[in-house]
GUTINU-358814 format. One record per residue: x, y, z of N, C-alpha, C in turn. Coordinates in steps of 0.001 Angstrom, whole numbers, padded with zeros to 6 digits, always signed. Layout:
REM GUTINU-358814
XYZXYZXYZ;...
//
This chain:
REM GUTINU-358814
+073829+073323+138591+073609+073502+137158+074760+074282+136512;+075092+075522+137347+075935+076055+136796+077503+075127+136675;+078046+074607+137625+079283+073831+137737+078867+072659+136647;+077522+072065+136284+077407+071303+135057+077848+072147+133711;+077811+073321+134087+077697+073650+132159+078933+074200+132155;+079849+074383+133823+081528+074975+133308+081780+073762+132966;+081966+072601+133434+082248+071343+133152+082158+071067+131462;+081252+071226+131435+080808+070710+129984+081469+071335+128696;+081762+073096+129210+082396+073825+128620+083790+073443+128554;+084956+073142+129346+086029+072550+129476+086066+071303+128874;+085168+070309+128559+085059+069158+127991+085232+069332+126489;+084390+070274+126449+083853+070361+124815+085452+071299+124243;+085960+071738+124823+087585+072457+124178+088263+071088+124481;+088108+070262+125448+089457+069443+125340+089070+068481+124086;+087627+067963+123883+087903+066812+122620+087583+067863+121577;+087612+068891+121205+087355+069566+120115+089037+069915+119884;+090044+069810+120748+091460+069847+120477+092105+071369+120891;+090911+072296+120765+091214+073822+120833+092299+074176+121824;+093041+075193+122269+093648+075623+123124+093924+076969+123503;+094393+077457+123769+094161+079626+123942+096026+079574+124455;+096293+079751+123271+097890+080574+123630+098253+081458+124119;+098771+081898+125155+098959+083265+125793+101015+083894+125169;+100745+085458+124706+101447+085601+124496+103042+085739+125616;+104194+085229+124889+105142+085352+126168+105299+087027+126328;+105756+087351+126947+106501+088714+127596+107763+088918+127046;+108475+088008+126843+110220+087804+127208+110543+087422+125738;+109987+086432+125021+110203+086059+123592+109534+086110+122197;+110273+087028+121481+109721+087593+120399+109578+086531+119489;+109802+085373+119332+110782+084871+118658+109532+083506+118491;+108956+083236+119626+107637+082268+119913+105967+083052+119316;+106566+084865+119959+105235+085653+119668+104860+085646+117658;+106057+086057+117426+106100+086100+115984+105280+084195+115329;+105602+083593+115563+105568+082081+115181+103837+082422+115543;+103149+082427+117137+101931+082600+117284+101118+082867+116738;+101192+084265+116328+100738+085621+115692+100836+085557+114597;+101795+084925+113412+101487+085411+111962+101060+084262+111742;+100864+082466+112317+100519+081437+112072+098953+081221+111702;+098352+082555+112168+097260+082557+112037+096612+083651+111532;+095720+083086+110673+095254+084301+109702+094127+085377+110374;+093674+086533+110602+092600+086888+110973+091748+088214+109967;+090319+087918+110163+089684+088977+109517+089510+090393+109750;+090370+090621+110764+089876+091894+111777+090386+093393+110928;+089636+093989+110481+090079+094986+109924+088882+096153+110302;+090150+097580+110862+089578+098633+110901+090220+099992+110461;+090779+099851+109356+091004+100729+108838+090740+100902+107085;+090418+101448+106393+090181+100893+104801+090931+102625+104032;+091682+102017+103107+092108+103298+102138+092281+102724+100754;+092486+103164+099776+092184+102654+098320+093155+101208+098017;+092281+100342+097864+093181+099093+097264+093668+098319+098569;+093589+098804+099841+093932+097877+100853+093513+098286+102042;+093207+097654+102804+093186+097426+104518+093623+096785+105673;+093359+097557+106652+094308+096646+107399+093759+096685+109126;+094159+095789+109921+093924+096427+111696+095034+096909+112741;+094325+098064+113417+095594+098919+114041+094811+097868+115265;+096357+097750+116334+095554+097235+117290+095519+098257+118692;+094893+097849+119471+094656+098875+120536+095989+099258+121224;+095792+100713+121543+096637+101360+121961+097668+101878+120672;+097422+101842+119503+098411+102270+118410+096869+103488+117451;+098003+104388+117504+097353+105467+116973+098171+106001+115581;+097401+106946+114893+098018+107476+113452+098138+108992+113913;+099386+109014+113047+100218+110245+113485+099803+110912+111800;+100240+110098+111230+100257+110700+110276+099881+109718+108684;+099184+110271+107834+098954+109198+106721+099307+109890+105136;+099874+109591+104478+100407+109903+102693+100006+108656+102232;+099356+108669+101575+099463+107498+099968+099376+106190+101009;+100559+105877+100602+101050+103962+100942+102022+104266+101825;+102306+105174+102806+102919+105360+103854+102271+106151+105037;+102579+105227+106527+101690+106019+107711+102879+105992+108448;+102743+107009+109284+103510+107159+110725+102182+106369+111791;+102597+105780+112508+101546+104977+113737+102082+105247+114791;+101963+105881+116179+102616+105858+117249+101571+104975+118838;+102664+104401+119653+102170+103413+120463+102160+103851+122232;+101749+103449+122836+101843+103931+124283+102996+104376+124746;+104100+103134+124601+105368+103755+124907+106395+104874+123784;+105457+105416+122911+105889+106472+122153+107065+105809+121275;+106927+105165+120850+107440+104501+119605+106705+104754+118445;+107515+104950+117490+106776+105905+115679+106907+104451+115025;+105879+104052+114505+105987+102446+113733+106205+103509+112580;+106841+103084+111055+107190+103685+109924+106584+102906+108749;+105003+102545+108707+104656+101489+107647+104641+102358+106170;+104886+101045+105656+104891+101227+103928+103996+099774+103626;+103372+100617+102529+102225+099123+101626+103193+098990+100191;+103380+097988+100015+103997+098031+098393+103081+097197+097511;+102086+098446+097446+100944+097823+096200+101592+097375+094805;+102281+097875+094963+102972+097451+093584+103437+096368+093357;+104681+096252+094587+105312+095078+094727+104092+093466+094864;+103062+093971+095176+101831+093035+095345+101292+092526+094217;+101559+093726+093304+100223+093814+092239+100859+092645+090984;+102689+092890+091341+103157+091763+090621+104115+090937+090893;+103672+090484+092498+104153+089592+093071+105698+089449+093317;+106147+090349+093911+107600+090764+093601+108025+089535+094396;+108918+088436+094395+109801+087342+095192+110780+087972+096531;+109811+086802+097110+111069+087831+098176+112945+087359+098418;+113741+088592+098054+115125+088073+098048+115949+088640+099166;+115069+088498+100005+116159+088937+101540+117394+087782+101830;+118330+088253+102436+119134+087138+102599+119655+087038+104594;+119687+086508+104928+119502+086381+106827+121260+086603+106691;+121222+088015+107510+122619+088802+107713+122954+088093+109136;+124192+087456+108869+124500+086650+110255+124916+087773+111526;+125256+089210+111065+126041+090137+111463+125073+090693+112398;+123273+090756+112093+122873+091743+112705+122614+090932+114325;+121765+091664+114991+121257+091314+116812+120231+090097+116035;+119241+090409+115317+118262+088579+115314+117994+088849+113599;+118047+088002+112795+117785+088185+111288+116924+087039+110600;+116014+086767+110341+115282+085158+109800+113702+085544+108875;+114262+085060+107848+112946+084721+106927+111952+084702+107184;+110421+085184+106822+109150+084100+107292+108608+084060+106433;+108037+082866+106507+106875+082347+105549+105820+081720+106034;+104622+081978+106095+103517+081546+106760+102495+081319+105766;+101756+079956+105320+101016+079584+103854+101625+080557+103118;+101008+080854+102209+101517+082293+101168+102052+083377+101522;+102406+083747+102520+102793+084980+102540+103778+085322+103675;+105200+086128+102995+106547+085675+103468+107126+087184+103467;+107875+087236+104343+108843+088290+104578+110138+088158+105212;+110106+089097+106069+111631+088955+107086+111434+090245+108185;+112188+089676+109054+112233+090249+110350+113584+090051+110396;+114465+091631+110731+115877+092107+111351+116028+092701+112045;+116895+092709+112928+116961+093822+114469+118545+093968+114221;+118636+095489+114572+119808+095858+114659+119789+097046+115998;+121472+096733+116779+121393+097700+117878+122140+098570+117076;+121355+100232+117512+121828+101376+117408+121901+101926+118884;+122829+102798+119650+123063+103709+120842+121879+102515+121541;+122110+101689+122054+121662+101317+123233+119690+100916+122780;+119513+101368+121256+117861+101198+121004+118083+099749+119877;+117023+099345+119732+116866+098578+118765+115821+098667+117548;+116548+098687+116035+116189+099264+114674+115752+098169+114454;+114246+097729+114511+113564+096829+113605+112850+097062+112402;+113595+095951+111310+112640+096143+109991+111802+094854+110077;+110787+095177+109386+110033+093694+109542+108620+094002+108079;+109110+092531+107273+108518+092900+105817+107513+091511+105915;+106251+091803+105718+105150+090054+105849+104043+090796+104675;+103756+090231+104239+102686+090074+103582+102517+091476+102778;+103566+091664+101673+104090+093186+100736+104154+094549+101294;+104530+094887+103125+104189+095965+103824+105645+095561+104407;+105923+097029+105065+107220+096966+105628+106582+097829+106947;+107097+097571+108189+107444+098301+108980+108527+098478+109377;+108947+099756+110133+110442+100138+110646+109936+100944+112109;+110569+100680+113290+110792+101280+114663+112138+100820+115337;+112299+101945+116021+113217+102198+116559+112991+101849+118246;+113261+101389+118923+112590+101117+120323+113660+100445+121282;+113182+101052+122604+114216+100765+123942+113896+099422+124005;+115232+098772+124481+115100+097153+125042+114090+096531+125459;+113415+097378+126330+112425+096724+127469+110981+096526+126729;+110692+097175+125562+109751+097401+124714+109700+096715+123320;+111112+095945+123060+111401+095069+122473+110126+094053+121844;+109558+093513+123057+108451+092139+122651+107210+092628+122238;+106541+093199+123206+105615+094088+122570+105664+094627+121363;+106551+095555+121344+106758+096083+119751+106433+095090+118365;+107457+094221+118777+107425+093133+117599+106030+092444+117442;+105181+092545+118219+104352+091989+118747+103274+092675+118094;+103024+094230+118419+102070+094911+117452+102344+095063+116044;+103771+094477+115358+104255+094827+114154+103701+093618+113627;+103194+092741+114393+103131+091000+113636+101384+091476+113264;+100798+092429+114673+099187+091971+113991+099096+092881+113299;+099682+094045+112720+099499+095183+111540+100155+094437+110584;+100639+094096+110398+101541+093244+108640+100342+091916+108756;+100412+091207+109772+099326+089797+109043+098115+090553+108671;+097265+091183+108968+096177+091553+109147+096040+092660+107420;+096747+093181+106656+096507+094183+105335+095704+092889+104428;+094911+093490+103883+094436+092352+102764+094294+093466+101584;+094428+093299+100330+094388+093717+099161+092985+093648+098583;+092680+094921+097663+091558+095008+096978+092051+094300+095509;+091954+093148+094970+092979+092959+093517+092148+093731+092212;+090684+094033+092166+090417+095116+091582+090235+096729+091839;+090513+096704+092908+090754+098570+092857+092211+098748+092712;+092942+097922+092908+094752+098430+092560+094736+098065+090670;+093947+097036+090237+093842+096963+088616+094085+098312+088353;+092976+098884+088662+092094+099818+088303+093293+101297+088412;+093955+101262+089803+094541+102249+089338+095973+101740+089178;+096177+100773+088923+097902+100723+088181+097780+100854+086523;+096146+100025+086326+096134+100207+085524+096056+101758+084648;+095250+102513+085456+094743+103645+084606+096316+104882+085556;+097396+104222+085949+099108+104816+086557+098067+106107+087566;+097345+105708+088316+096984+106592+089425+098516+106229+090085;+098701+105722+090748+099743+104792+091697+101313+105497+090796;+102333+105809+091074+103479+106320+090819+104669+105773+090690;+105035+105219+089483+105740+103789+089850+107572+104550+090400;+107493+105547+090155+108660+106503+090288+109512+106188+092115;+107778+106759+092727+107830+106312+093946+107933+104638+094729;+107470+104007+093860+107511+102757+094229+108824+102194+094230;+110237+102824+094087+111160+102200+093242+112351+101330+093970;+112058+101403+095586+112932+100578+095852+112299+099042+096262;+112931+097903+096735+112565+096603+097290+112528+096654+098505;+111248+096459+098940+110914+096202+100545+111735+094937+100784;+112420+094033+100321+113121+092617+100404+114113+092751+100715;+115054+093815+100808+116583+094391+100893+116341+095269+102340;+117012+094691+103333+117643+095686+104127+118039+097022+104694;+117484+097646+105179+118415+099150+105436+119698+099149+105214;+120850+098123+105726+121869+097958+105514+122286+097711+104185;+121316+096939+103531+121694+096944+101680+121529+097167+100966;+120335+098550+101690+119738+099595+100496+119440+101158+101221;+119855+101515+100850+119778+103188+101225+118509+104033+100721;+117297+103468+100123+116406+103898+099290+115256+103165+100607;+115670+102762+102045+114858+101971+102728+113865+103229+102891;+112478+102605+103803+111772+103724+104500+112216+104789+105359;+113014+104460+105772+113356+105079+107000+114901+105148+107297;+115600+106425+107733+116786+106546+107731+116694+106259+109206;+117703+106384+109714+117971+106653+111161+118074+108199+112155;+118593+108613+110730+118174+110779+111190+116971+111027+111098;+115958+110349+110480+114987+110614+110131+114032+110688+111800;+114168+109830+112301+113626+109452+113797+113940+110984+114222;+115114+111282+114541+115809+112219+115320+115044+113524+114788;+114315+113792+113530+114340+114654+113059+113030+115123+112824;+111876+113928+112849+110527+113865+112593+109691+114799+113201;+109084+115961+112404+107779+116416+113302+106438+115967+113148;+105987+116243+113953+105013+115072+114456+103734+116477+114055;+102352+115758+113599+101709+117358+113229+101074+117594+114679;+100277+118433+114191+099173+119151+115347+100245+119435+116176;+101553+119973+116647+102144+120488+117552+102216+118876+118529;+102273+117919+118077+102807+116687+118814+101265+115783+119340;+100008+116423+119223+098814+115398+119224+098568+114866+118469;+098419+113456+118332+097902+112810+117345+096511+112585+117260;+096072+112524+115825+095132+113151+115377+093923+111802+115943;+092765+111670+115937+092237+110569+116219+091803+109338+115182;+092003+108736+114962+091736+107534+114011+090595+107496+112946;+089446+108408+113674+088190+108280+113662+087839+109306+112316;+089261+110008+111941+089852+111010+110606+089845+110201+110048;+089975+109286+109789+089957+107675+108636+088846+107205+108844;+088732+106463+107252+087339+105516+107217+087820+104171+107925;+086681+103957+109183+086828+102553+109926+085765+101993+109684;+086110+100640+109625+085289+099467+109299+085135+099269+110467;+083425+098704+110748+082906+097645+112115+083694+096613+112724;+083975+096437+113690+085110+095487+114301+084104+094074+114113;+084565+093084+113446+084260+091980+114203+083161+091697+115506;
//
């Protein structure tokens, strides 16, 4: 009975067409394509006007406004920014693919488009990566490369927008347009107003004397 109903189970995925992609190890480049191709509902984190999902093993270091520090097993500081603003009025995205840097390319997945750049600094690699009006920035050793990119794809697909609680406060200038003032669409290299410097890494204190705080300090939504 039982070998009838694995059977049946394997049947019913092959004419239903389904398949289970396993992520590569080695190529960022296939993971990215995987991962933002598909939309998901999974959200456990909520703060005014947007949400989003941290995925396991990524913790918050630190949270301001529309900017978090996130840190990951192999102690990598993700550097996210939300650009509610840039959302609220659909800013175009005008990145342009720098032939100069280590990997540089557009994305666009149904509606919602960014860019992914890697640049080598001392032997690490400086990724920016902009999807769906959020930027992240890390800094990370070679070997940590795929992964990385990898948790940066399900935190950027995964933010969804409140379009009436950001009304509400762009409208009534809760939100700071002062601060809002550079383009997540431009480069570190072609804008100096980016998230994240490169001294900045070198220089960051981390609170609580280097523990990060537990997640559970934020309002979380029920998983799925």
């Amino acid at each position: 009975m039982k070998k009838r109903l694995v059977l049946l189970s394997v049947l019913l995925l092959f004419v239903s067409g389904c398949s289970i992609k396993t992520l590569s190890i080695s190529d960022f480049q296939e993971n990215i394509d995987t991962i933002l191709s598909k939309d998901t509902k999974l959200t456990n984190v909520n703060f005014d006007g947007y949400e989003y999902y941290v995925p396991s093993g990524i913790r918050f270091v630190n949270k301001e406004d529309y900017n978090a520090i996130l840190s990951d097993r192999y102690d990598n500081q993700y550097y996210l920014y939300v650009d509610a603003i840039g959302y609220y009025h659909k800013s175009k995205n005008t990145y342009k693919v720098d032939k100069d840097a280590y990997y540089s390319e557009k994305l666009k997945y149904g509606k919602k488009n960014g860019y992914i750049e890697i640049n080598e600094y001392d032997d690490q690699y400086f990724v920016e990566m902009v999807f769906n009006y959020c930027k992240i920035e890390v800094i990370t050793p070679k070997q940590y490369l795929v992964p990385t990119i990898n948790n940066m794809c399900y935190l950027l697909r995964s933010v969804k927008f409140n379009d009436k609680v950001l009304e509400s406060l762009i409208g009534d200038n809760v939100l700071n347009y002062k601060e809002e003032s550079f383009n997540i669409f431009e480069s570190q290299a072609e804008n100096d107003k980016s998230v994240l410097k490169f001294e900045d890494w070198q220089n960051a204190e981390i609170e609580n004397n280097g523990h990060i705080p537990d997640e559970d300090n934020f309002e979380l939504n029920d998983m799925d």
